[in-house]
N, C-alpha and C positions, 0 to 999 in steps of 0.2 A: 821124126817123132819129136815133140816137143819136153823140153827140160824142164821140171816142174820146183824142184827143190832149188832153195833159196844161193843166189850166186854168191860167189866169193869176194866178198867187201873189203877193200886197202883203205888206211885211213892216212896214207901218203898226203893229201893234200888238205884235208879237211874233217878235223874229229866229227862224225854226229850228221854228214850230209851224205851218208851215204852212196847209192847213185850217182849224187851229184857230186858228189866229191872225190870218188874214183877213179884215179890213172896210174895205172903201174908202168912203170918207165920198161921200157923192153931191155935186154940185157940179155946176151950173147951167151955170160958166162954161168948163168943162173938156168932151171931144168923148165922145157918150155918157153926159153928166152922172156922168163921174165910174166909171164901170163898167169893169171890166177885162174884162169876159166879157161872152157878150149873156144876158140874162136869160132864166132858163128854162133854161138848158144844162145840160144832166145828163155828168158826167163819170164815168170809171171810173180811179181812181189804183189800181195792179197793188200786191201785197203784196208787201214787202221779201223774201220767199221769193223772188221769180221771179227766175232763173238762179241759184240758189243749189244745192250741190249734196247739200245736209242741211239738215232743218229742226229748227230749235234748237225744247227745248219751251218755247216762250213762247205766254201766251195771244194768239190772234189774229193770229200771223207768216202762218198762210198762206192768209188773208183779206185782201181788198183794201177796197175801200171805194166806192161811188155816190154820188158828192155834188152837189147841183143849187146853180147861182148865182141867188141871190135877191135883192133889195130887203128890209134888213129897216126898218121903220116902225109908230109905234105911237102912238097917241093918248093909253093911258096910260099906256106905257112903265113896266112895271114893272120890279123889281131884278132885276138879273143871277141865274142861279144859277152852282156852284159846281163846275159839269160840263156836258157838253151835254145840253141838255135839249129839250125839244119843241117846238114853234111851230107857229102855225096861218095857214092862209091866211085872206088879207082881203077879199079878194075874187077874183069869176069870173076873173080872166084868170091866175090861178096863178104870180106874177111877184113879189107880197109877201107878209111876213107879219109876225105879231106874236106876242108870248109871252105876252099879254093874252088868256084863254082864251075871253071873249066877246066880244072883235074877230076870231072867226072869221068866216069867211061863211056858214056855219053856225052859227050861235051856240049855245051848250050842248052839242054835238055834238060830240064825239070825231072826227067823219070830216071836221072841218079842218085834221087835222095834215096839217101838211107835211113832215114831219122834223126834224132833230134841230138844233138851231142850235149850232153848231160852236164858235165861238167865246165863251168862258167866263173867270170869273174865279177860278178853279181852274187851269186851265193858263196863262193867260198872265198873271195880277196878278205886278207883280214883275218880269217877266220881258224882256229885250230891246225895243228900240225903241218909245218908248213907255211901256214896261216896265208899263203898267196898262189896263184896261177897265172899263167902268162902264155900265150902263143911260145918263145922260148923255151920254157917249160914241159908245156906237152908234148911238142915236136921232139926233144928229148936230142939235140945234137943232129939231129935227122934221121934218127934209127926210132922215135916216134913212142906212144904209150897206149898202153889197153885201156880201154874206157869202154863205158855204158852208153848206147844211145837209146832215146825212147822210141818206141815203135807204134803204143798203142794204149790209150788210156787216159788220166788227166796230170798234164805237165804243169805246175805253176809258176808264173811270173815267167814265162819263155821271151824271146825277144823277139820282136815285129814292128813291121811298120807301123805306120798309124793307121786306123782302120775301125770298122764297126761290129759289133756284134755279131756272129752270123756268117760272119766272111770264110770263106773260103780259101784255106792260106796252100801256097807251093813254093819250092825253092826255088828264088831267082837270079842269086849271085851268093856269093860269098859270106856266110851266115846270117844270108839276107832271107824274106820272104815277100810275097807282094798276096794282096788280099781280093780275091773276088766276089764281090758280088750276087748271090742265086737269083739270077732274074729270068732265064729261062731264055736270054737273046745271045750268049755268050757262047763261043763255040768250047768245050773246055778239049778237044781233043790231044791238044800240045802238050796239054798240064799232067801234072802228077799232085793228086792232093794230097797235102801228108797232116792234115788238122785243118780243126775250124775253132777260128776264134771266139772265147766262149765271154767276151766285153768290149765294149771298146776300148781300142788299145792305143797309148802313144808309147813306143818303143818297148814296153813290157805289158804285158797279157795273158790271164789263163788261158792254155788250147787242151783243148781233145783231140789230143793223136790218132790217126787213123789212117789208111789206105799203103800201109807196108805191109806185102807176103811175109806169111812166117816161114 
């Protein structure tokens, strides 16, 4: 059953970015080691359109967003990127992940992504409480932080290769993506599509999230 009411927002990293700004550092000695959410919870935050009585054309006003509460953890914890970017699960119970793109559970497989890890040092360096992020940071010592990933809906300024409109993005490395094409010659059976690029993109780009089980 899905989780409908609104998750439990930390503003540990970043006043006012919400989502994107969310990591609760895990803690051993704190109730739920530190979790604001129970893991696993898929939520649906409503687009600043609803109860509005015009919608302004801004990209993605009236789109809301599916974001699941995860553990993120990583053994080789690499660098942050510069937008949200992909992540992969770490294993069967679907509760962590990493942006280490063979610390899947699938390993070399695209169909570990989990979604999009939310929190970046593109939105929130700089900024409010905290005022920084860093791979050190999240990884948290290596007992790691709860965070948002997106699952479903529209993500702005996400991080991608370079690419066109259209494309077809899945995860190919380490909160990397590579961009395909719909041309109808391509075999996609490998792939895991988790968005499609909504402009062309050099290393930042709107996507529309898409093809994560709830």
């Amino acid at each position: 059953m899905l989780a409908t009411e609104f998750p439990k927002i930390s503003s540990n990293l970043a006043a006012g970015y919400g989502v994107f700004g969310t990591a609760d550092p895990y803690d051993s000695t704190k109730p739920n080691n530190g979790a604001r959410n129970p893991l696993g919870t898929t939520y649906y935050i409503p687009p600043p359109s609803c109860g509005s009585l015009t919608l302004p054309s801004v990209a993605g006003y009236g789109a809301g967003l599916w974001v699941r509460y995860v553990l993120y953890k990583s053994t080789a914890n690499p660098a942050m990127a510069a937008g949200p970017a992909p992540v992969y699960y770490t294993d069967n119970t679907f509760t962590t992940v990493s942006g280490k793109f063979t610390e899947g559970v699938i390993a070399s497989k695209s169909v570990s992504a989990a979604g999009w890890l939310l929190p970046n040092t593109g939105s929130v360096a700089g900024v409010g409480v905290g005022s920084a992020i860093s791979a050190t940071i999240l990884n948290n010592g290596g007992n790691g932080s709860f965070v948002f990933v997106g699952i479903a809906g529209f993500i702005p300024s996400a991080y991608l290769a370079a690419g066109s409109a259209g494309d077809m993005l899945y995860g190919s490395g380490d909160f990397a993506t590579t961009g395909v094409t719909p041309d109808g010659a391509t075999t996609y059976s490998d792939f895991k599509f988790i968005g499609v690029a909504l402009a062309a993109a050099a290393n930042i780009g709107n996507v529309l999230a898409w093809g994560f089980p709830f």
